[in-house]
C-alpha positions, 0 to 999 in steps of 0.5 A: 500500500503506497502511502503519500503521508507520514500522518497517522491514519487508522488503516495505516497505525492501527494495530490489533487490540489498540486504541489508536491516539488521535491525530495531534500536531504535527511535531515542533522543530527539532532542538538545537542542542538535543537532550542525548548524551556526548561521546564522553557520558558515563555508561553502565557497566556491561553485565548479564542480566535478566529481563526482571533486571530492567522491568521495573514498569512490566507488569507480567514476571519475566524470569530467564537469563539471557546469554552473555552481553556483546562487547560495546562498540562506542565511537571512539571506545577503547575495547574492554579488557579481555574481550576481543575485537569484533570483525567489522564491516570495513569502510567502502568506497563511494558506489561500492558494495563490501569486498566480500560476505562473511562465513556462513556459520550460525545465524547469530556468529561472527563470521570471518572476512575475507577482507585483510585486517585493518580493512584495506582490501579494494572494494570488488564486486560481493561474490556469493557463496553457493547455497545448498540446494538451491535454497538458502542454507548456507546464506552468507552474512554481513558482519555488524559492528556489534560482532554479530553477523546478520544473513543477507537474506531473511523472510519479511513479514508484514501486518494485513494479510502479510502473515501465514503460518504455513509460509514460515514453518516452510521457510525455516524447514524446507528453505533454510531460512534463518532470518525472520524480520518482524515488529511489534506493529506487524502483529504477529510476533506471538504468532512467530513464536508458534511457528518457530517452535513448531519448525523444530530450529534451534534458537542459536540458528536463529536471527530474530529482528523485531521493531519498537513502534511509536506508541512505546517511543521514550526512555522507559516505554523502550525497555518494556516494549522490548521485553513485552516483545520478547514475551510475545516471541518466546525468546530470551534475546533479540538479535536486532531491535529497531526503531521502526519510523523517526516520527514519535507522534509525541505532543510537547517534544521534538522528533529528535528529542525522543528519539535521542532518549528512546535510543539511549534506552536500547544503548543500554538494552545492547549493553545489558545483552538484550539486544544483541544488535540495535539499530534503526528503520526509515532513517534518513541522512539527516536523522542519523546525523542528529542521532550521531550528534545525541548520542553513543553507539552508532546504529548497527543497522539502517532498514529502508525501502530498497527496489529497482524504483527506490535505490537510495544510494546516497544513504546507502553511502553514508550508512558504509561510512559509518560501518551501518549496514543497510537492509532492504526491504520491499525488494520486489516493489509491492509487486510492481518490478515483477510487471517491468519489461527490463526486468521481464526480459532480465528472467528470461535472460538469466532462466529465472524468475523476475522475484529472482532477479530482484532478489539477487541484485539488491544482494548483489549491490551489499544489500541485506534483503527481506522479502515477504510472501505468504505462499510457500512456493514463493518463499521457495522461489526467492531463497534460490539466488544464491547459484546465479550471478547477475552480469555488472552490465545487467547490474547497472541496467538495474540500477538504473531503473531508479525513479525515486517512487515509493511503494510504502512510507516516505520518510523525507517530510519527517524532521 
């Protein structure tokens, strides 16, 4: 669904079993001097905790432990004693993706770069690693700046008709699937737990991202939005947490206010280990400026509308510039890529499909990429890209296809 406005709407910000707020002004403009934290400012101590460590505001009891807490990675941060550094993303050249994708181990694992320590290596074209079976088994990955690694292919879900049970148990036991991307806004994280369980993987094979919705925007809502999040979805830990949207719908304060408090409430969720990775989703250059000025840790992650139609390159840049890996979503426009001529006459070329074609072009041009579909066969369809290359010239006719449409929110009118 294309949506020309950023305004809350009932079919658009609802979610099941929630009053809707009504609309109010739009925001005031953003602070000069913000209310986040310098460079310098004073952090907690990196601890194990459990999730009753910092839910003095959730009211069900939540009793497990999670698993060790990641190192922290704050710009300019000495590393702790004792912990090794993480293998990091290296910085790349402008129009460039990374030299090369990661080891294929677990989903959650640091993968070990092909690219020489200290990052030197010549930006190359990625080179994908074969998948088992034609699927996604064996689905490379993309290290994180907080030592994780993300697989560059996941299974998107969506809210209105955008889940299926059946389509998720598939993915993860036929396809090798085992990056699942959801959020709170979706409504089915409960769901995904059934599923999950159901699949019979294992936690540690999984990669879970969900994401904080602007109703739970704000220091304290933060921390218990993500442990009602990882009630709702069975787990322990969430590999990735992200702001879903920059706009905060909150009357008295500017955007850049809550979202510099909101994120030093997930700083410290990282910190603590309930989040392995955090980052954000529909940022901007200028949202993330703001953000790198507020506050500590650089975002792990920036997801963004990502088709042949919409292919930010810009952001893209500046995101490898700062080690924040870029992640796609609606790689196939809503549909709308599967209808073009070039594209068309791309699959025919290749002997694939044009989902295929997609797919593997924003993989191809370092993308982390998550499509959506609620048929079995389709998901099926779109883990078989890792046994093809899409020539550079191909590529670039792909790349070209940019016209700067949307096929789902715009971010740009949001200060």
């Amino acid at each position: 669904m294309s949506l020309a406005s950023p305004k809350p709407s009932p079919t658009r910000y609802s979610m099941p079993g929630e009053a809707l707020p009504p609309p109010g002004p739009g925001p005031p403009p953003p602070t000069t001097g913000g209310k986040g934290r310098s460079a310098g400012a004073t952090h907690h101590a990196t601890t194990t905790a459990t999730p009753r460590d910092l839910a003095w505001r959730l009211p069900a009891p939540v009793t497990r432990l999670l698993a060790p807490p990641p190192p922290s990675h704050r710009r300019g941060a000495p590393p702790r004693p004792g912990v090794p550094a993480p293998t990091c993303l290296p910085r790349v050249a402008r129009g460039h993706a990374p030299s090369a994708l990661c080891g294929t181990g677990g989903a959650g694992a640091a993968g070990s770069c092909s690219v020489p320590p200290g990052g030197s290596a010549r930006p190359q074209p990625l080179r994908m690693a074969a998948a088992g079976g034609g699927g996604a088994l064996g689905c490379p990955a993309l290290p994180l700046a907080s030592g994780r690694s993300i697989p560059v292919l996941g299974l998107g879900t969506s809210h209105q008709g955008g889940y299926s049970h059946d389509a998720v148990v598939h993915a993860l036991q036929k396809c090798g699937i085992r990056h699942i991307d959801t959020a709170k806004r979706y409504g089915c994280e409960s769901l995904l737990q059934k599923a999950i369980k159901e699949s019979g993987v294992k936690r540690e094979d999984l990669w879970i991202t969900t994401k904080l919705w602007h109703s739970d925007y704000g220091y304290e809502n933060t921390t218990k939005a993500c442990l009602e999040s990882c009630e709702r979805l069975g787990v322990e830990y969430l590999d990735l947490y992200l702001i879903h949207w920059p706009d905060t719908h909150i009357p008295g304060k500017s955007n850049r206010e809550v979202r510099a408090e909101t994120w030093r409430a997930m700083e410290e969720l990282y910190e603590k280990g309930l989040c392995r990775s955090i980052g954000v989703s529909n940022f901007l250059i200028s949202h993330l400026e703001q953000l790198k000025e507020d506050c500590v840790i650089t975002p792990h992650v920036n997801q963004v509308e990502y088709h042949p139609f919409q292919r930010p390159q810009e952001l893209v840049d500046y995101c490898r510039s700062r080690d924040i890996v870029f992640e796609g979503y609606c790689p196939l426009a809503k549909g709308e890529a599967l209808t073009h001529p070039s594209i068309i006459q791309l699959a025919k070329k290749y002997d694939r499909t044009p989902a295929q074609i997609c797919i593997r072009w924003s993989i191809q041009n370092g993308i982390v990429t998550i499509p959506k579909s609620t048929k079995a066969e389709r998901v099926q369809e779109n883990c078989k890209v890792f046994d093809f290359t899409i020539a550079e010239d191909d590529v670039e006719i792909l790349n070209g296809m940019h016209d700067g449409r949307h096929v789902s929110w715009d971010p740009s009118l949001i200060v």
